[in-house]
C-alpha positions as CSV (number, residue, x, y, z in Angstrom):
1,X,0.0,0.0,0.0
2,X,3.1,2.2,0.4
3,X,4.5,1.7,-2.8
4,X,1.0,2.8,-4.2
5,X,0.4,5.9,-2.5
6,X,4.2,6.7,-3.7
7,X,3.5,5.7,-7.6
8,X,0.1,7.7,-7.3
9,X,0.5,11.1,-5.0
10,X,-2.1,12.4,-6.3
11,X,-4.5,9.8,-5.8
12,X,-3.4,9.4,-2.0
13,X,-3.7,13.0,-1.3
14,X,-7.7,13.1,-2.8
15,X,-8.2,9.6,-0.4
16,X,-6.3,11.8,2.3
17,X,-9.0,14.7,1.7
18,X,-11.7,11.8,1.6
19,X,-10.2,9.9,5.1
20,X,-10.1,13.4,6.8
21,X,-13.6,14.6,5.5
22,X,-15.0,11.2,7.2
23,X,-13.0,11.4,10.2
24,X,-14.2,15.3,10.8
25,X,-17.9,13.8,10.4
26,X,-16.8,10.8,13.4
27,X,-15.6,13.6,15.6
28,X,-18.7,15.9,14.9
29,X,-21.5,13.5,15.8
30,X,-23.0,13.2,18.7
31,X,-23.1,9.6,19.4
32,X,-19.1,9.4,18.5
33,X,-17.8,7.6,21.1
34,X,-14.9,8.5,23.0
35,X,-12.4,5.8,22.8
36,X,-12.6,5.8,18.9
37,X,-9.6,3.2,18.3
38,X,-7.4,3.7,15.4
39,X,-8.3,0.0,14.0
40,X,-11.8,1.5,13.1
41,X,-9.9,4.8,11.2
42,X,-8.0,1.8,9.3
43,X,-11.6,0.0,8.0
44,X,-12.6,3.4,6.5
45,X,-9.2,3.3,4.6
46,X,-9.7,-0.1,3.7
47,X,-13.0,0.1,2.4
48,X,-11.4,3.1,0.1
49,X,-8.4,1.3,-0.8
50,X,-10.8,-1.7,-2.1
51,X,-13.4,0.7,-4.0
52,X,-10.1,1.9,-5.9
53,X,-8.3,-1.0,-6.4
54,X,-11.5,-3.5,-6.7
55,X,-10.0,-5.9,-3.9
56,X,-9.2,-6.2,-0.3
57,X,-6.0,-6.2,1.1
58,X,-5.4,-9.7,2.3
59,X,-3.0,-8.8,5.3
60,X,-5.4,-6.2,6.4
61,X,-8.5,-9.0,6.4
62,X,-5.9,-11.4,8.3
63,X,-5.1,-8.9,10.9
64,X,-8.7,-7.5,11.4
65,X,-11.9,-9.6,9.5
66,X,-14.8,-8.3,8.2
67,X,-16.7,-5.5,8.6
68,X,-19.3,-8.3,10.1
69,X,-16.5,-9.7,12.2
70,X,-15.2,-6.4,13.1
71,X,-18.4,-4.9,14.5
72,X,-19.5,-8.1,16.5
73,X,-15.7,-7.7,17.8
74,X,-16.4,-4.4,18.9
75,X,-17.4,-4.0,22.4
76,X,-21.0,-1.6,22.5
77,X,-20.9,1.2,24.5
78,X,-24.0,3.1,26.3
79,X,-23.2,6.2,23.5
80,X,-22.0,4.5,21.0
81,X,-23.1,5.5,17.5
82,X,-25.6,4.1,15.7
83,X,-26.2,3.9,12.1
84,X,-29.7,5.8,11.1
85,X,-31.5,3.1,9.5
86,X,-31.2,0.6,12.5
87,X,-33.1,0.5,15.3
88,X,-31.3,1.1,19.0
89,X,-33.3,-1.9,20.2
90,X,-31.5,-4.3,17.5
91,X,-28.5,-3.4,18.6
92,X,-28.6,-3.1,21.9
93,X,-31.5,-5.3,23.0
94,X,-30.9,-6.2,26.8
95,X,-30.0,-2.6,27.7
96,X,-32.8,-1.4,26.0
97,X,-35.2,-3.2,27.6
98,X,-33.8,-2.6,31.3
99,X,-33.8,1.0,30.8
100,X,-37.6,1.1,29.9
101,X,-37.9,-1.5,32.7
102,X,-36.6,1.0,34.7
103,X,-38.4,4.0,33.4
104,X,-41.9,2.0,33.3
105,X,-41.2,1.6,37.1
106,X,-40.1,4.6,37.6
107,X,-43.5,6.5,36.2
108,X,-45.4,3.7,38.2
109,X,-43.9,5.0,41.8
110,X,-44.7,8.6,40.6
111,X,-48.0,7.7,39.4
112,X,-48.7,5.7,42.6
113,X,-47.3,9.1,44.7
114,X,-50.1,10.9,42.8
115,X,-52.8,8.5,43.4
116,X,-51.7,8.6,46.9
117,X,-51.9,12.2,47.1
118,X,-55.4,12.5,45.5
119,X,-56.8,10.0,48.2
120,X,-55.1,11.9,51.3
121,X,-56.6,14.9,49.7
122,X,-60.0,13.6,49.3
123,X,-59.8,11.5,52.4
124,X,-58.7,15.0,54.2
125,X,-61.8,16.9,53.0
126,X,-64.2,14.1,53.3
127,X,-63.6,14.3,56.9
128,X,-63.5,17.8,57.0
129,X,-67.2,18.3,55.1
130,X,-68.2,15.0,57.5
131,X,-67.2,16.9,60.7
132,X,-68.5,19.9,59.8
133,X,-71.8,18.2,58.7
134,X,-72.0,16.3,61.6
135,X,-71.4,19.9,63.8
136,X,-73.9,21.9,61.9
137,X,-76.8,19.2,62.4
138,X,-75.9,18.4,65.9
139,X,-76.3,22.4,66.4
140,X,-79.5,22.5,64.4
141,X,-81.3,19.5,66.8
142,X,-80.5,22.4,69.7
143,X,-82.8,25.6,70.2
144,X,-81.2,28.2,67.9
145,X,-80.6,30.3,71.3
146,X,-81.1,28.8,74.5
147,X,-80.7,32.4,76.5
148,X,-83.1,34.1,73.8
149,X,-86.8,33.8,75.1
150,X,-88.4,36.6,73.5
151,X,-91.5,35.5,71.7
152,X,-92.0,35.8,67.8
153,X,-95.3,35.8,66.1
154,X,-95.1,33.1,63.2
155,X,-97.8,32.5,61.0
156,X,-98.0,29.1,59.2
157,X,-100.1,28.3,56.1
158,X,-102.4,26.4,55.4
159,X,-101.8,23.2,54.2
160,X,-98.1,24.1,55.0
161,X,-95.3,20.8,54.3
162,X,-93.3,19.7,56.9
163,X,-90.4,21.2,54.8
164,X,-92.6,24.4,54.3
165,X,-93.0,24.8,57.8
166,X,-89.3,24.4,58.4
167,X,-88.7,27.2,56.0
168,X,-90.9,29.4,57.6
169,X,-89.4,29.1,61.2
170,X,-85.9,29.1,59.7
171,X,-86.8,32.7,58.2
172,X,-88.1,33.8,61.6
173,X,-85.0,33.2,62.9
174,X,-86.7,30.6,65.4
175,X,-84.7,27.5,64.5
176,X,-81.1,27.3,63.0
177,X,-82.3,24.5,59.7
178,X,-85.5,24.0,58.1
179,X,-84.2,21.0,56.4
180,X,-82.9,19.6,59.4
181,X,-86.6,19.9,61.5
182,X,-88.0,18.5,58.5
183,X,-86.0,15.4,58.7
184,X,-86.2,15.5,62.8
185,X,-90.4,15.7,62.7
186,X,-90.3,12.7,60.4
187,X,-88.2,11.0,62.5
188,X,-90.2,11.4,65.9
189,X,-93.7,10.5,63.7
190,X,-94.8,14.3,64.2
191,X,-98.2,14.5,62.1
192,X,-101.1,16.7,62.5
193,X,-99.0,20.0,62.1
194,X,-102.0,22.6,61.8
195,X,-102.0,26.3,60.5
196,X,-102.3,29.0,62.2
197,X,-100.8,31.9,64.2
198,X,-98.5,30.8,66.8
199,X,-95.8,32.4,69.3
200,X,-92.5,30.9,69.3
201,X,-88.7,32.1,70.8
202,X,-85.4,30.9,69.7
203,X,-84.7,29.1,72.9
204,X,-87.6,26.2,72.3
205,X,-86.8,22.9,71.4
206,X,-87.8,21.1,68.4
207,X,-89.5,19.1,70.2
208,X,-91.4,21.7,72.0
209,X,-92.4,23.4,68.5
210,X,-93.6,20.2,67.1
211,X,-95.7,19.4,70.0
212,X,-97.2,23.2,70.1
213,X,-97.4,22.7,66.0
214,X,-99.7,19.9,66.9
215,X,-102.0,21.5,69.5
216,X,-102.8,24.5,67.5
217,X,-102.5,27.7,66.9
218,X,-104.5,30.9,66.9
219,X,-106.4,31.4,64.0
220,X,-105.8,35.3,63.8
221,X,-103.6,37.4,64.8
222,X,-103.3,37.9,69.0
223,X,-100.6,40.6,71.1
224,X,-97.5,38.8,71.4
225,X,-97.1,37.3,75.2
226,X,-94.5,38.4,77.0
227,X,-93.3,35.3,78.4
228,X,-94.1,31.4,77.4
229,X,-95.0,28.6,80.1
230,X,-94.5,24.7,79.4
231,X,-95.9,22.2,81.3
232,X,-94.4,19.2,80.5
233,X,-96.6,15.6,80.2
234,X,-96.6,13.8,83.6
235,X,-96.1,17.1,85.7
236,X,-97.9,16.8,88.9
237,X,-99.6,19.8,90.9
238,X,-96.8,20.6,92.9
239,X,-94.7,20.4,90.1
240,X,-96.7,22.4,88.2
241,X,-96.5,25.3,90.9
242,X,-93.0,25.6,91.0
243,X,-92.8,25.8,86.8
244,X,-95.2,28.7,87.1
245,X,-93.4,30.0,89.7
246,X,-89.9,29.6,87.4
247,X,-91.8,31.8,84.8
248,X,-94.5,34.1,85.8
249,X,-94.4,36.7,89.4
250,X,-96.5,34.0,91.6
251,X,-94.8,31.7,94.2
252,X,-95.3,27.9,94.6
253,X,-97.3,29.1,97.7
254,X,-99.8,30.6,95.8
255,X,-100.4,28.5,93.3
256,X,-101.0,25.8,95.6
257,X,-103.3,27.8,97.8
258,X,-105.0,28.6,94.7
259,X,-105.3,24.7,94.1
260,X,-107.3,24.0,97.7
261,X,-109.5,26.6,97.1
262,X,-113.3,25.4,97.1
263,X,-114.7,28.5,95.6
264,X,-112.3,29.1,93.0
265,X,-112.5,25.1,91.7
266,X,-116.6,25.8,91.9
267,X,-116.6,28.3,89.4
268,X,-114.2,26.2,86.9
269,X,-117.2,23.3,87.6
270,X,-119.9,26.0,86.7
271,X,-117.9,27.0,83.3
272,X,-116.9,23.1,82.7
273,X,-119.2,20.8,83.9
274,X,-119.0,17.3,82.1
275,X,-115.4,18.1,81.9
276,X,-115.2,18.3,86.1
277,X,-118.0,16.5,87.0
278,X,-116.3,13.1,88.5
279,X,-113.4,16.0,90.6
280,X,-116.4,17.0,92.1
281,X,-117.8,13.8,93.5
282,X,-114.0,12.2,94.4
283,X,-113.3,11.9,98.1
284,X,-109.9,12.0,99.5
285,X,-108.4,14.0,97.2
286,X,-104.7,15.9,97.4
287,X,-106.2,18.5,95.1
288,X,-109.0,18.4,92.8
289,X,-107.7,19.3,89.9
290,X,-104.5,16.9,90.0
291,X,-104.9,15.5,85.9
292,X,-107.2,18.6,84.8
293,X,-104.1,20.8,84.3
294,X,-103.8,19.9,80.7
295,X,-99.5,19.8,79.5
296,X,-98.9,22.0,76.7
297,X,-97.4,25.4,76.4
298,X,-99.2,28.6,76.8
299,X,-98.5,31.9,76.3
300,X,-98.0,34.4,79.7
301,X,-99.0,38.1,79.8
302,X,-97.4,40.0,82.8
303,X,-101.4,41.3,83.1
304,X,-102.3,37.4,83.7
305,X,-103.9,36.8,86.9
306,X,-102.9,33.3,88.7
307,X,-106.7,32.1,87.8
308,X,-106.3,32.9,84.6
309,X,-103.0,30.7,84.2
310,X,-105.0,27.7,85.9
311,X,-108.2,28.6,83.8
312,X,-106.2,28.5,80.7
313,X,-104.9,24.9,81.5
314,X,-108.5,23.7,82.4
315,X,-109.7,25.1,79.4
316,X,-106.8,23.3,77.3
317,X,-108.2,19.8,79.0
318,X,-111.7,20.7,78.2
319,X,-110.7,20.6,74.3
320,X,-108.5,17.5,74.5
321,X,-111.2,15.8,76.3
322,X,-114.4,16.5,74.8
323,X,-114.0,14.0,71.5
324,X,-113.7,11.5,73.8
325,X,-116.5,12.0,76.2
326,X,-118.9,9.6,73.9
327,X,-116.5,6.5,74.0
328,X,-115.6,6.7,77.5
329,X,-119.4,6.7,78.2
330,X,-119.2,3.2,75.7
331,X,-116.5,1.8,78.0
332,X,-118.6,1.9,81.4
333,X,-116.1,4.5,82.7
334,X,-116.1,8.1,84.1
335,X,-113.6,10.5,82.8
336,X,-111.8,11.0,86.3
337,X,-111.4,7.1,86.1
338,X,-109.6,7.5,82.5
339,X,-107.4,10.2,83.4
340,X,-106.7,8.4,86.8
341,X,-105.7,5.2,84.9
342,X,-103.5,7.6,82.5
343,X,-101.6,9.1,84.8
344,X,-100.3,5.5,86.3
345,X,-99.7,4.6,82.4
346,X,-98.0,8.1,82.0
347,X,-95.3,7.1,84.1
348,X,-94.8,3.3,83.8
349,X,-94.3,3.3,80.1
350,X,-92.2,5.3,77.3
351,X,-93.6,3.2,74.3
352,X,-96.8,3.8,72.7
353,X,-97.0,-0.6,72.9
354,X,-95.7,-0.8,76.3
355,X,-98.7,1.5,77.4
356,X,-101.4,-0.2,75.8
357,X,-100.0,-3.2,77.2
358,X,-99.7,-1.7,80.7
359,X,-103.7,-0.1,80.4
360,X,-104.7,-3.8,80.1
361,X,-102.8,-4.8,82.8
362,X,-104.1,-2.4,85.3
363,X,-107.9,-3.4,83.4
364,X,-106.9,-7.3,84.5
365,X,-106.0,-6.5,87.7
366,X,-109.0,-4.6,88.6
367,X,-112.0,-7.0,87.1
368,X,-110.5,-9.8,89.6
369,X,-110.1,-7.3,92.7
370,X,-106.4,-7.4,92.8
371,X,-104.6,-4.7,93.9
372,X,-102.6,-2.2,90.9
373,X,-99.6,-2.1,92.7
374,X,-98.2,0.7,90.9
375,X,-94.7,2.2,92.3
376,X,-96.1,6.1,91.1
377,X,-99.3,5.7,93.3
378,X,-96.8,4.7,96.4
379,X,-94.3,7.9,95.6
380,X,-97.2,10.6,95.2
381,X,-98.7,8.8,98.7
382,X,-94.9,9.6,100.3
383,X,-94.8,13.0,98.5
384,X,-91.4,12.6,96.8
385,X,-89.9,11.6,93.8
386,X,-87.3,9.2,93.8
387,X,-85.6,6.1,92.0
388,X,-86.9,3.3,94.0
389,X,-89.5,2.4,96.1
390,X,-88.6,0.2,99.3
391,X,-91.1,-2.6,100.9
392,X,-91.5,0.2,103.8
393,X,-92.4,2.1,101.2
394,X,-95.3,0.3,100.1
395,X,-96.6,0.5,103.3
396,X,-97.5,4.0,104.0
397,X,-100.9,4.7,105.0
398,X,-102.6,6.8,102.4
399,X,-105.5,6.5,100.0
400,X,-103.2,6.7,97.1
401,X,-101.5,3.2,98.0
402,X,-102.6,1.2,95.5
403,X,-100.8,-1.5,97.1
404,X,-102.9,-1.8,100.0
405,X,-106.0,-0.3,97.9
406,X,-107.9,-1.8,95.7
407,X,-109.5,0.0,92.5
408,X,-108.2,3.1,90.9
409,X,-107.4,5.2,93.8
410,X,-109.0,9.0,94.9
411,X,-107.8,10.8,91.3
412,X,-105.2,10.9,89.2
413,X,-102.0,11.1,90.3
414,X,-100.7,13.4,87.9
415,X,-101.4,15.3,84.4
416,X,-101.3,12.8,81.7
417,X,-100.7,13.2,78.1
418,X,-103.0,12.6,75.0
419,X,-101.1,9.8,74.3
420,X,-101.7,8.2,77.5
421,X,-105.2,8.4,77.3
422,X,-105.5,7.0,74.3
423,X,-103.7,4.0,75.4
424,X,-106.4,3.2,78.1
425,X,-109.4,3.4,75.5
426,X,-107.5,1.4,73.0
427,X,-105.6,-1.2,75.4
428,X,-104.2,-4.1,73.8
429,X,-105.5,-7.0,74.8
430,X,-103.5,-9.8,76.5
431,X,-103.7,-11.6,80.3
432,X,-101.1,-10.9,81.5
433,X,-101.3,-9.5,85.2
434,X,-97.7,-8.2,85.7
435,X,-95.0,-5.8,84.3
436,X,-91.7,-4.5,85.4
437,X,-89.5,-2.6,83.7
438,X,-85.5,-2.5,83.7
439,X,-84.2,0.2,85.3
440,X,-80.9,0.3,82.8
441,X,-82.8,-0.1,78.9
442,X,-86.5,1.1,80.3
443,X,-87.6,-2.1,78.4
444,X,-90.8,-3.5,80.3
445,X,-91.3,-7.5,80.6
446,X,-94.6,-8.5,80.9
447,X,-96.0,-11.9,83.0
448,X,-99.1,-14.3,83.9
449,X,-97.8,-15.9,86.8
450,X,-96.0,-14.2,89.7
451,X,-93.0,-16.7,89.7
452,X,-92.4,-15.2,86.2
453,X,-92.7,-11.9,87.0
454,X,-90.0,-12.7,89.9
455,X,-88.0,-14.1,87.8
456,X,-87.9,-10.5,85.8
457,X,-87.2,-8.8,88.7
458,X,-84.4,-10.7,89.5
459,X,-83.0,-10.7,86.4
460,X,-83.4,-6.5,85.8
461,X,-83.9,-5.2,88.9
462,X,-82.6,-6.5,91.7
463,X,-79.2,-6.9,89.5
C-alpha cells in the first residue's frame, strides 16, 4: 500500500481529503464515542483502498476480518453511535429493555405518589365536610338560642309541608335548619301540624315546637305574650307550681293555695261541667284538679292573673277531652277514672306498645279485685320523687297506695298526656297480670304468673 500511494501522489492525497472529510464527520457526531480506536480509522481506509483498487487487502482481512467480524468484535458502549437506519433496540437489545424497565417503574412509583396524594386529599376533606356536617346538624337539633326567650309571632299556612314549615321558622330566625326539622319531625312521627298563628322564641326545642305545631295555633292574629310557660306531660300539681313559679311573678305558695281553694274550683265546675264532674264527686283527694291541668305550652302576659293561668290549663283539657267524652261513656267508665288510669300509664311506660300493654294490665288486675300495685301511686302517697320504692315504702298509710287499695285510687296522680289516654281506650288485649321494667334499657317485661314476674325482677332489677 506504500509503494502505491508513492507511484500515485495524487490519488493518495484526494483519499487523504476523503479519510479526513470522514474522520471530521466521526468527531462531529453526537453519538461518537470517546475511545474511537485507530483500527476502526483503518476499515474506512480499507474500504477506500478496495473501492479503488476493486479488492481487499489480504494482510489487512488477516489482521482485522470483516466488517461483520469487526463490529461483533467491537465491544457496544451506552453512547455508542448508531447507524440511522437501525433500530437502537437491534442493537442493543438487553439494555434497551432494562432501561424502559426502569423508566416504566419509575412512572409507576410517581404515578402511585399521585394516586396517593389524590386520596389523602380527598380523604382530608371528606372528613373535614363529615365533621363539619355532623357539627352543623348536631347544632341544628338544639334551640337556635337557649338564652333568647323573647317570643315571635309566626304564621304558618295552610296546608303548609313539613319542609314548608321548616322554611318558615328558619326565616323567623326561630330554628337554625328548616331541612334539618324537617327530617327530625319525620323522624319522631310528628303528624297533624296545623295552620295557624303561633308564638314561638329561639330558645324552644324542636320538640317543644312540634308538639305546640300539633296543638294548634291561633287562628288570627293575637298581642304577642311576654313570656311562654311549658308544662311538660306527667307534671304533677306541685310540680306544676313551681314551673309557674320559674316563669311568671307568683310563688309555689300561691299556686297551691289557689289549688285548695273550694270557691275558685266551683266556678271552673260551673264553666266546665262534664269536663269536672267526676273531681267534684271524688273523696280524699290531694287536690281536685291533680290530671285537669292539661301539659302544653301557653303563652303568659305579665297582666295574667294566677286564675287565669290555671283557667287556661283547664280550658286546654276541656278541648282535649271532649272528642272523647262519647266512647268513654261506651267503656262503662267516668272521665276522672280515664285520666286516673293515664296518669299510672304516664309514668310506667315510654312506648306507645308498652302503654297499651300496661292499660290492660291495670284493666286485669281490677275485674278480679287485685290490687294495681303501681310504684307512682306509692311515691305521690310519700310525696317525693325518687328512683326506688322500698317494701316500707309500700306501706305508708294513704289513699293513694294502690298496694294496700284496691281499685283506681282518689284521682289521678298526675297530668297525663294525649297519648296516655289514648292507650287506656284502646288497650291491647292480653292476660297478663304483671309488668316490670328495667331500670338500665327502660324495656318493660310482661308476665301471667308471679314466679315469672320474679324471675324478671331478679334478672333487671334486683341486679
Amino acid at each position: 500500500m506504500t509503494d502505491e500511494r508513492k507511484q500515485h501522489p495524487e490519488e493518495e492525497s484526494f483519499k487523504d481529503k476523503i479519510l479526513n472529510s470522514l474522520h471530521g464527520a466521526y468527531e462531529q457526531s453526537p453519538e461518537e464515542p470517546d475511545d474511537y480506536e485507530e483500527n476502526d480509522f483503518s476499515r474506512f481506509s480499507t474500504e477506500i483502498n478496495t473501492q479503488d483498487n476493486g479488492e481487499q487487502p489480504i494482510e489487512e482481512q488477516d489482521s482485522v476480518g470483516s466488517r461483520s467480524q469487526r463490529n461483533n468484535l467491537r465491544a457496544p458502549e451506552e453512547d455508542a453511535f448508531v447507524p440511522y437506519d437501525r433500530k437502537e433496540e437491534d442493537i442493543y437489545p438487553v439494555d434497551t429493555k432494562v432501561r424502559r424497565r426502569q423508566q416504566r417503574k419509575k412512572e409507576d412509583k410517581i404515578v402511585n405518589k399521585i394516586v396517593l396524594i389524590i386520596v389523602l386529599v380527598l380523604l382530608f376533606v371528606g372528613g373535614i365536610l363529615g365533621f363539619s356536617a355532623y357539627r352543623y346538624v348536631s347544632s341544628s337539633l338544639k334551640p337556635l338560642n337557649a338564652k333568647n326567650e323573647q317570643l315571635v309571632q309566626v304564621e304558618i299556612p295552610s296546608g303548609s309541608s313539613n319542609k314548608e314549615i321548616g322554611d318558615v321558622l328558619e326565616k323567623s330566625k326561630i330554628i337554625k335548619s328548616g331541612l334539618v326539622f324537617n327530617y327530625y319531625t319525620k323522624f319522631k312521627n310528628y303528624t297533624g301540624f296545623q295552620a295557624g298563628f303561633y308564638q314561638m322564641a329561639p330558645n324552644m326545642t324542636l320538640d317543644e315546637i312540634g308538639k305546640l305545631l300539633e296543638e294548634g295555633g291561633s287562628p288570627t292574629p293575637v298581642d304577642v305574650a311576654d313570656k311562654r310557660l311549658t308544662i311538660p306531660e306527667g307534671y304533677d300539681v306541685e310540680q306544676v307550681a313551681k314551673k309557674v313559679a320559674k316563669v311568671t311573678e307568683y310563688s309555689e305558695k300561691e299556686f297551691l293555695a289557689l289549688m285548695e281553694d273550694e270557691a275558685f274550683f266551683t266556678k271552673l265546675k260551673e264553666q266546665y261541667p262534664q269536663l269536672l264532674e267526676g273531681a267534684a264527686k271524688a273523696e280524699g283527694v290531694r287536690y281536685r284538679l291533680e290530671g285537669y291541668l292539661y301539659p302544653a305550652t301557653y303563652d303568659y302576659y305579665n297582666s295574667n292573673t294566677l286564675e287565669d293561668i290555671v283557667t287556661q290549663m283547664v280550658d286546654k283539657s276541656n278541648t282535649v277531652l271532649t272528642p272523647y267524652l262519647e266512647q268513654i261513656q261506651q267503656k262503662n267508665m267516668t272521665l276522672h277514672e280515664v285520666l286516673t288510669i293515664a296518669s299510672l300509664v304516664e309514668k310506667e311506660g315510654v312506648k306507645e306498645g308498652d302503654r297499651k300493654n300496661i292499660a290492660q294490665v291495670f284493666a286485669n288486675r281490677v275485674a278480679v279485685d287485685m290490687p294495681l300495685q303501681s310504684d307512682i301511686s306509692i311515691l305521690y302517697a310519700l310525696g317525693e320523687h325518687k328512683e326506688l320504692v322500698t317494701y316500707e315504702d309500700t306501706a305508708v298509710d294513704s289513699p293513694y297506695n294502690l298496694y294496700l287499695n284496691t281499685g283506681y285510687g282518689p284521682g289521678p296522680f298526675d297530668n297525663p298526656s294525649e297519648e296516655a289516654i289514648q292507650a287506656v281506650l284502646n288497650p291491647t288485649e292480653n292476660d297478663y297480670y304483671y309488668f316490670v321494667a328495667d331500670i338500665d334499657t327502660g324495656k318493660v317485661y310482661f308476665a301471667k304468673t308471679y314466679e315469672e314476674h320474679m324471675e324478671y325482677v331478679e334478672e333487671y332489677v334486683n341486679k
